[in-house]
DOZAZA-536067 format. One record per atom (N, C-alpha, C): residue number from 1; residue in three letters; atom name; z negated, x, y. Coordinates in steps of 0.02 Angstrom, whole numbers, plus 32768, in hexadecimal, padded with zeros to 4 digits. Each point is the difference from the previous one (the first is absolute). Layout:
residues N
pos,code,site,up,east,north
NUM,ALA,CA,Z,X,Y
...
end
This chain:
residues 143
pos,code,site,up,east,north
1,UNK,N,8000,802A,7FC5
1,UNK,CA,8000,7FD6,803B
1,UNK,C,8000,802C,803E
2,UNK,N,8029,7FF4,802F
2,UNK,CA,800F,802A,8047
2,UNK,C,7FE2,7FE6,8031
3,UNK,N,7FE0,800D,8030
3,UNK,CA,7FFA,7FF2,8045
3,UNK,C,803F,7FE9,8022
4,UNK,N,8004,7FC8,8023
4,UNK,CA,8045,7FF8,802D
4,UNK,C,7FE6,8013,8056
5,UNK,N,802A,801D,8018
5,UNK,CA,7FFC,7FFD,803E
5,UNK,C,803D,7FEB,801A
6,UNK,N,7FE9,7FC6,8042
6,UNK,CA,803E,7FF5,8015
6,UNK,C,802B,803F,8031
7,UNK,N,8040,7FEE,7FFF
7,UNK,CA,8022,8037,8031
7,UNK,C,800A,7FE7,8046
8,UNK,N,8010,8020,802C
8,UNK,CA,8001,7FE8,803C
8,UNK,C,8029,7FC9,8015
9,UNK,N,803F,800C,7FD4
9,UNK,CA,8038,7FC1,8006
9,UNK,C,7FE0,7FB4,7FDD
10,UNK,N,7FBC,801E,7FE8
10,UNK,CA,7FF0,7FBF,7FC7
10,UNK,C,7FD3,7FCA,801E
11,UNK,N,7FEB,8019,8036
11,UNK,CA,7FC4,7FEF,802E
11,UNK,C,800C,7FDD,8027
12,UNK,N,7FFB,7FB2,8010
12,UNK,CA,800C,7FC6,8035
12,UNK,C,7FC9,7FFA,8033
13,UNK,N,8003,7FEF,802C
13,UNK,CA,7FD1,8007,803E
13,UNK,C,800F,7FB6,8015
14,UNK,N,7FE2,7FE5,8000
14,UNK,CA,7FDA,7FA6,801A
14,UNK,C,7FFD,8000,803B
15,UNK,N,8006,7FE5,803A
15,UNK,CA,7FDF,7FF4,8035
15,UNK,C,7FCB,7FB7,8008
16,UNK,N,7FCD,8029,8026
16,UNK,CA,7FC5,7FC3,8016
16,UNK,C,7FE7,8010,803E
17,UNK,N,7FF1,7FAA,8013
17,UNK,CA,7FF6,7FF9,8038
17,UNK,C,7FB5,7FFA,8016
18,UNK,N,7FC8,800D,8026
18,UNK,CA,7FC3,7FF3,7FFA
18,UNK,C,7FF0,7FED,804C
19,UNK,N,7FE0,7FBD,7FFF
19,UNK,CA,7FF4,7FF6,8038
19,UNK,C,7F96,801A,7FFA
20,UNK,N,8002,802A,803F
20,UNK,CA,7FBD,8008,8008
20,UNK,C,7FC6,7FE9,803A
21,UNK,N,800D,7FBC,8008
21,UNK,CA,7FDF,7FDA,8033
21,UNK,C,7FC8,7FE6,7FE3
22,UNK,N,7FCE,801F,8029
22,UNK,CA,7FB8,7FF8,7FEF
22,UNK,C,7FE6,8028,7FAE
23,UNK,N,800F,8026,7FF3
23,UNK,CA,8009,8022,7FCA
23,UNK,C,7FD6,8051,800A
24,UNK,N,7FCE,8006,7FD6
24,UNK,CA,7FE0,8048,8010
24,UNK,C,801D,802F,7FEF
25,UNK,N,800A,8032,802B
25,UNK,CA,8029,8034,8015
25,UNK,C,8000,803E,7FA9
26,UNK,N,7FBE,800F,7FE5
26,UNK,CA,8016,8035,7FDD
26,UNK,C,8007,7FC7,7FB7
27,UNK,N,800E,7FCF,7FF6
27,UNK,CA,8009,7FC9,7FBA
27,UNK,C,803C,800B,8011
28,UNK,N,8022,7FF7,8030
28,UNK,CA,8040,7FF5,8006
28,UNK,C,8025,8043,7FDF
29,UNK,N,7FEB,803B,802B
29,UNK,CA,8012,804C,8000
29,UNK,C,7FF2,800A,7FAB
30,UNK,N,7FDF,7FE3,7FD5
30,UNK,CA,7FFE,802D,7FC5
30,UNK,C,801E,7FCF,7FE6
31,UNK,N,8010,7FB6,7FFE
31,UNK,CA,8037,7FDA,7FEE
31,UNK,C,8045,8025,7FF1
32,UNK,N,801E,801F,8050
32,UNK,CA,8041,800C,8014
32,UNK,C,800C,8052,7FED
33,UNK,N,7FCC,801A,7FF0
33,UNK,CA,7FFE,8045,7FDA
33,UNK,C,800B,7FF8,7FBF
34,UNK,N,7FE3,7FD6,7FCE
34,UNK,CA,8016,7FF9,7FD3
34,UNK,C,8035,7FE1,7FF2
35,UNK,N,801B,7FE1,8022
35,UNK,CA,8046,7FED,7FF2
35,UNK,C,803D,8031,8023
36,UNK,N,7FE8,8020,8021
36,UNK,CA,8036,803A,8010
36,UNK,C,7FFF,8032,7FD4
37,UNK,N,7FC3,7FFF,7FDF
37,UNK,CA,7FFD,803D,7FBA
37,UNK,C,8027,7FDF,7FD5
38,UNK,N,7FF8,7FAB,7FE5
38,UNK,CA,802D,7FF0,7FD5
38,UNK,C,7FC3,7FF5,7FB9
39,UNK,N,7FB3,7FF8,8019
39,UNK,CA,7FE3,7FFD,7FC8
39,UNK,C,7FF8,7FB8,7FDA
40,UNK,N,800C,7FBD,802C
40,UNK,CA,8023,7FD2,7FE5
40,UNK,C,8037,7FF2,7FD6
41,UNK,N,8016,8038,7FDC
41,UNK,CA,8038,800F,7FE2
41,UNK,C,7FEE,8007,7FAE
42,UNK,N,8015,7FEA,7FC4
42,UNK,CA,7FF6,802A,7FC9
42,UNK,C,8010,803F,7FF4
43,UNK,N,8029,8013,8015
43,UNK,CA,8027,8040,7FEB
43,UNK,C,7FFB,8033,804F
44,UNK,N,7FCD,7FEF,8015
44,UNK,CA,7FD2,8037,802F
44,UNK,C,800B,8042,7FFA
45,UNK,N,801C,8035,8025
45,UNK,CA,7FEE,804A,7FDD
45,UNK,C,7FE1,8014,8044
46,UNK,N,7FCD,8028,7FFD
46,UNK,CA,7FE4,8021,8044
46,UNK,C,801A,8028,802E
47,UNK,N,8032,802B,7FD5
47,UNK,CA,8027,802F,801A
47,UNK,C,8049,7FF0,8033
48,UNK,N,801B,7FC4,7FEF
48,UNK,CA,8032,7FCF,8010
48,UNK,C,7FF1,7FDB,8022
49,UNK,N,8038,7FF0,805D
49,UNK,CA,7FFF,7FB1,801D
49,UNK,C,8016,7FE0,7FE4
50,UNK,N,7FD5,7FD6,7FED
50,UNK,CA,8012,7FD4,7FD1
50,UNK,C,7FEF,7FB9,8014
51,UNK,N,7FE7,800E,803C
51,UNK,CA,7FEA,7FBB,8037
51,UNK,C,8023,7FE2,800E
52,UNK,N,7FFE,7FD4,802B
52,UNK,CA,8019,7FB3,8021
52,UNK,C,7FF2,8013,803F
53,UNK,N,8030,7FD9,802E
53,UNK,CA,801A,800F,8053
53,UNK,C,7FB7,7FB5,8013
54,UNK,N,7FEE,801A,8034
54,UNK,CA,7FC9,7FCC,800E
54,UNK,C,7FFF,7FEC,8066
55,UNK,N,8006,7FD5,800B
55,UNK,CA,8016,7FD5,8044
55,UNK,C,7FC4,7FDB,8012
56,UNK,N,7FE3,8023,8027
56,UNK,CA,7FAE,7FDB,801F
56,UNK,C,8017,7FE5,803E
57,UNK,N,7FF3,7FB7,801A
57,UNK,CA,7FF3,7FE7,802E
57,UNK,C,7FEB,8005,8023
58,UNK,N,7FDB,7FE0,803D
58,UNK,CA,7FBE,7FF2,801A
58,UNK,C,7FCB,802D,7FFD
59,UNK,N,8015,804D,800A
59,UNK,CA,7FDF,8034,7FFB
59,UNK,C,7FDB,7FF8,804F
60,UNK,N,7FF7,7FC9,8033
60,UNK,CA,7FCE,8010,8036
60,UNK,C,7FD7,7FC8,7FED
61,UNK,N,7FFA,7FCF,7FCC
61,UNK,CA,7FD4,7FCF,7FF3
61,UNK,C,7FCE,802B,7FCC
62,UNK,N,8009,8039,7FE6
62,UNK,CA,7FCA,801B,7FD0
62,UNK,C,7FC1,8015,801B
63,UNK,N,7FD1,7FE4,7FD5
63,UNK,CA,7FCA,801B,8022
63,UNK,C,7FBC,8026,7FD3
64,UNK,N,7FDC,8009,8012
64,UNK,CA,7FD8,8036,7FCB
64,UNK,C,7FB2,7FE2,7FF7
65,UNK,N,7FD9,8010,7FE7
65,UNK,CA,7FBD,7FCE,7FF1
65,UNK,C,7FBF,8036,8037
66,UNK,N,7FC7,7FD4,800D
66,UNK,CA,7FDA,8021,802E
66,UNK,C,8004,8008,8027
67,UNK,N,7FEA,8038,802F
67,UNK,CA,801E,801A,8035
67,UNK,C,8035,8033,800D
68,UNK,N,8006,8015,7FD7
68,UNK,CA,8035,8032,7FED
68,UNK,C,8042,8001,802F
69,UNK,N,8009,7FB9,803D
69,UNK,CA,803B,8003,8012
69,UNK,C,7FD8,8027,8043
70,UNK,N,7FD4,8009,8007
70,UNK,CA,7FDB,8026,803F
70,UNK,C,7FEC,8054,7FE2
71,UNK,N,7FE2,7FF8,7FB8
71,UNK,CA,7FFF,8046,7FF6
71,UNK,C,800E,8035,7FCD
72,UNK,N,804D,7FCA,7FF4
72,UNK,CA,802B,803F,7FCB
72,UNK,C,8029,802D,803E
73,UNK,N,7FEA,8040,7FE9
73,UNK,CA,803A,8029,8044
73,UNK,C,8046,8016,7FDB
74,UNK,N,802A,801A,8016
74,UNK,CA,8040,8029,7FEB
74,UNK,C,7FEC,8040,801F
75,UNK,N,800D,803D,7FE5
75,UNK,CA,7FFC,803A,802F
75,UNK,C,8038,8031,7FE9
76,UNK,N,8027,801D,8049
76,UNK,CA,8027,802D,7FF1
76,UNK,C,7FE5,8053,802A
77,UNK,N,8026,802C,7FF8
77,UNK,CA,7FED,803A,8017
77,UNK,C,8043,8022,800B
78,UNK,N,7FF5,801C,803A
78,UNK,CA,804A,801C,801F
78,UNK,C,8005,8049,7FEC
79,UNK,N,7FB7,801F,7FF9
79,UNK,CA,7FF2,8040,7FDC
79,UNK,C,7FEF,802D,802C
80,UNK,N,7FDE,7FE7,8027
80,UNK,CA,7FF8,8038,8038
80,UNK,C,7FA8,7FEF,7FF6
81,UNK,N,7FDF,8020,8024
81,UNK,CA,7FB8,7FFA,8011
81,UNK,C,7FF2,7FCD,8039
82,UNK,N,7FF1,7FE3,7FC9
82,UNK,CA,7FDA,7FB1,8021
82,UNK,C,804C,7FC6,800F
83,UNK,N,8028,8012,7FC2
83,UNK,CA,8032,7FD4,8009
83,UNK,C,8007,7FBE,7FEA
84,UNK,N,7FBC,7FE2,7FEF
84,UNK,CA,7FEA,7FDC,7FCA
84,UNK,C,8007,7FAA,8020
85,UNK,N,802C,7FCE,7FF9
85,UNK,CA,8012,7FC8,800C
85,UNK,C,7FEC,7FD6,7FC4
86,UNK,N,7FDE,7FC9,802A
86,UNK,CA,7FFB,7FBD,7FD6
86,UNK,C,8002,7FB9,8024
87,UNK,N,801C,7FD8,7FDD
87,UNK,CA,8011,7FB8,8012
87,UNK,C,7FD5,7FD5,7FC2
88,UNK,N,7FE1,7FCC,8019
88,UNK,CA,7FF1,7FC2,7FDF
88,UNK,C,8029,7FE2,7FE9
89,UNK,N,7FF3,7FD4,7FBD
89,UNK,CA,8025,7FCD,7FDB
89,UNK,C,8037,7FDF,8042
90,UNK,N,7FCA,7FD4,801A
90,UNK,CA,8016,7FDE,803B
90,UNK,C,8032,8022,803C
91,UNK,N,7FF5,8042,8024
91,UNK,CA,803D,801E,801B
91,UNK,C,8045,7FFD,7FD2
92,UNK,N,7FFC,8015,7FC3
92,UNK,CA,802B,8015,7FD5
92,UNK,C,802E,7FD1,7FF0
93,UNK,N,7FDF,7FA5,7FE4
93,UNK,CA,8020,7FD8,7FFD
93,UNK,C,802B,7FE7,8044
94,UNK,N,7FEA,8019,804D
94,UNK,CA,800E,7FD9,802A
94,UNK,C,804E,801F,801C
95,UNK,N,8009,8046,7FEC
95,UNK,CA,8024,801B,8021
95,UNK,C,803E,801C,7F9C
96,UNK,N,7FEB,7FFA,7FB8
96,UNK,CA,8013,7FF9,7FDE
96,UNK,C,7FE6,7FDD,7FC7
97,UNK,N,800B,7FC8,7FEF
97,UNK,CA,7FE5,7FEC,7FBB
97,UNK,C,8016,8013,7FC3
98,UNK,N,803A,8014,7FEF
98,UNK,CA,8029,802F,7FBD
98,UNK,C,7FDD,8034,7FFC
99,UNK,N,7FEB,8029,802E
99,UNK,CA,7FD7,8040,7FF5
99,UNK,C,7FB4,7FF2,7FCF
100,UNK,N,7FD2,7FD6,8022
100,UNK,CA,7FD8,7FE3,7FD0
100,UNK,C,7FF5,7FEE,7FB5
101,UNK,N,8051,7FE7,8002
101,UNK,CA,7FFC,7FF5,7F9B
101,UNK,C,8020,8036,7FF9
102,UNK,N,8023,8027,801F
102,UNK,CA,8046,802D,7FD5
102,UNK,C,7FC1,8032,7FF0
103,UNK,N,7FC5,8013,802F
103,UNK,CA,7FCA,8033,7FFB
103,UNK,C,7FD4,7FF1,7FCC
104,UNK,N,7FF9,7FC2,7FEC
104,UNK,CA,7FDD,8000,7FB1
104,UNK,C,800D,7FF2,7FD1
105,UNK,N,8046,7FF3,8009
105,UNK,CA,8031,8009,7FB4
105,UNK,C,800B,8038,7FF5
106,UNK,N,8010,802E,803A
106,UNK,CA,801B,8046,7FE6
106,UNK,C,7FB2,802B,7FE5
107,UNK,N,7FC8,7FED,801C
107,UNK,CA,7FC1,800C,7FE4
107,UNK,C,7FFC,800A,7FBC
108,UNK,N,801F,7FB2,7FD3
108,UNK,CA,7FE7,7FEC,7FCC
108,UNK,C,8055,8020,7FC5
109,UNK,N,802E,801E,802B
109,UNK,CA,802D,8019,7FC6
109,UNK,C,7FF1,8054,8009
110,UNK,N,801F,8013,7FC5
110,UNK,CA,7FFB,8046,7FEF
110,UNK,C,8013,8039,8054
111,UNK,N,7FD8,801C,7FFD
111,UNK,CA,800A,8029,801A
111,UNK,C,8036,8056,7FFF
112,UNK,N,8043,7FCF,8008
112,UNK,CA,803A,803C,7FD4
112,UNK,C,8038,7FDF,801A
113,UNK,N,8031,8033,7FE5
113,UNK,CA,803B,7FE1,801F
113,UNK,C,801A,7FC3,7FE9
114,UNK,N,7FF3,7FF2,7FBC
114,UNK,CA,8009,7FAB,7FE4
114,UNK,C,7FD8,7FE0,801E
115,UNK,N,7FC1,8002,8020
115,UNK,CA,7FE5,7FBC,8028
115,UNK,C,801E,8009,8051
116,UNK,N,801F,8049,8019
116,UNK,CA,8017,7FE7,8038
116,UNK,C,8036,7FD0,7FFB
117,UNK,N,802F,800A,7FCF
117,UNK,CA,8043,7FD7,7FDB
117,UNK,C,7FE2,7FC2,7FFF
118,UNK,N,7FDB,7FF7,7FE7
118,UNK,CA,7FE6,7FB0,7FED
118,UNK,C,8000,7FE9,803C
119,UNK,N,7FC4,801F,8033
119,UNK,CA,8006,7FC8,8032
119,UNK,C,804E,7FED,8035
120,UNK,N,8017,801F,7FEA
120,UNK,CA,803A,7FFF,8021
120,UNK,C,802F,7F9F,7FEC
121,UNK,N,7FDA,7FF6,7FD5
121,UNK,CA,7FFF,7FBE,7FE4
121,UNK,C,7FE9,7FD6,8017
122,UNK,N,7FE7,7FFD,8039
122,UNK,CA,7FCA,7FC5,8024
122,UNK,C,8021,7FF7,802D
123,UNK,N,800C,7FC8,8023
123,UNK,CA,8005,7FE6,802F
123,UNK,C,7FDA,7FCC,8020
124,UNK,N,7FEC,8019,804F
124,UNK,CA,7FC1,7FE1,8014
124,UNK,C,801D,7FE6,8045
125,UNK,N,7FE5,7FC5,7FF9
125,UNK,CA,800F,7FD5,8046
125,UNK,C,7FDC,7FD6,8025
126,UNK,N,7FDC,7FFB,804C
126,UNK,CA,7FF1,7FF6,801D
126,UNK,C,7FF4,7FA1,8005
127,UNK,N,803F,7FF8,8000
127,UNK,CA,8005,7FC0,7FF6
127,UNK,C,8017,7FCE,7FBB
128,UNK,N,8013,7FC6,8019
128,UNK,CA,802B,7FE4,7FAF
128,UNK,C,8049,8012,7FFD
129,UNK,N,800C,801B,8019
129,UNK,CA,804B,7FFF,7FF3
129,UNK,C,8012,8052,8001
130,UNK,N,8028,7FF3,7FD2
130,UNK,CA,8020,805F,7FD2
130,UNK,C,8056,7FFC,7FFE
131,UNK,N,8012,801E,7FFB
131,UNK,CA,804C,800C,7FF9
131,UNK,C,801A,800E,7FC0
132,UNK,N,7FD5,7FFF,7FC6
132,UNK,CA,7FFB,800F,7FCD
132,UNK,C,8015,7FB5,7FC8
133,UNK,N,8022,7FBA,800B
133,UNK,CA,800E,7FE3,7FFE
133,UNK,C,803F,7FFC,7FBB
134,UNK,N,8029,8045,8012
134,UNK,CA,8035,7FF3,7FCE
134,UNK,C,7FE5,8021,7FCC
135,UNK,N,7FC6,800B,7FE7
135,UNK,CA,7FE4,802A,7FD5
135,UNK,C,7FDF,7FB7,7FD2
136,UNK,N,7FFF,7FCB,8010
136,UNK,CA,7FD3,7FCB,7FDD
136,UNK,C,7FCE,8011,7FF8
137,UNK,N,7FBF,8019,8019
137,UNK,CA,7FB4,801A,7FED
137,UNK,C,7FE3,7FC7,7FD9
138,UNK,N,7FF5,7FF6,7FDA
138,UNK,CA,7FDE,7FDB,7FD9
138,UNK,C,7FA6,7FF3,8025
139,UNK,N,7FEF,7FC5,8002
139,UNK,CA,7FB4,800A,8011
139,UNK,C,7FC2,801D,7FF6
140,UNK,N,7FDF,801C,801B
140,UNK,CA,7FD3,8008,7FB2
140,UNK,C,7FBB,7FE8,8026
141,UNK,N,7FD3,7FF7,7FD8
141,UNK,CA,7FC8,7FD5,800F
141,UNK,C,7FE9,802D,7FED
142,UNK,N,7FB7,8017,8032
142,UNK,CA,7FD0,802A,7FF7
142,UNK,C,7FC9,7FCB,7FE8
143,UNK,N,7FCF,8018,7FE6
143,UNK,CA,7FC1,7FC8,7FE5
143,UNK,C,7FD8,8010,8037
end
């Protein structure tokens, strides 16, 4: 008995659509990670995209539990001494809301050049409406 692996030509990619209005921010993110890995799949290999293209909605209706929208920070660093920047949940959503989920999906995939590939699979949108239309996204219902 052999192991099968599929080949690259063998591998179909689904599109789904996720609306995330009123929806907690990191349920969502390890939802849309695992389906960009493709672990909803039987024939899963770790090493392989083997994921599904994923189309989030309503990425400025998400919101997070607690207080957290006052004191989760983002911080970047320009690299100099004392180059050290941070913005609140709340700045972050006001001036980008895609940055918010795209930052804890890419959290929750591999850290390598197959999870930069993966996320390259997401598409995140502000509002309800996407351009992504002739693709048929199928719905998908988060629980």
């Amino acid at each position: 008995m052999k192991t099968h692996i599929d080949k690259k030509d063998e591998i179909t990619k689904d599109w789904y659509l996720i609306d995330v209005r009123d929806r907690v921010l990191g349920r969502v993110a390890s939802r849309v990670a695992a389906i960009l890995r493709g672990k909803h799949k039987p024939n899963y290999t770790p090493f392989m995209d083997m994921g599904d293209n994923v189309i989030i909605i309503n990425a400025d209706k998400v919101r997070l539990t607690g207080n957290k929208a006052i004191q989760k920070k983002y911080y970047r660093h320009s690299g100099y001494p004392g180059g050290i920047k941070e913005k609140t949940f709340l700045d972050v959503m006001k001036k980008d809301p895609a940055f918010a989920i795209r930052n804890a999906i890419k959290g929750m995939l591999p850290h390598n050049r197959l999870g930069r590939k993966q996320l390259l699979h997401v598409k995140i949108y502000a509002g309800e409406n996407h351009p992504h239309q002739a693709q048929r996204p199928e719905i998908f219902k988060l629980p």
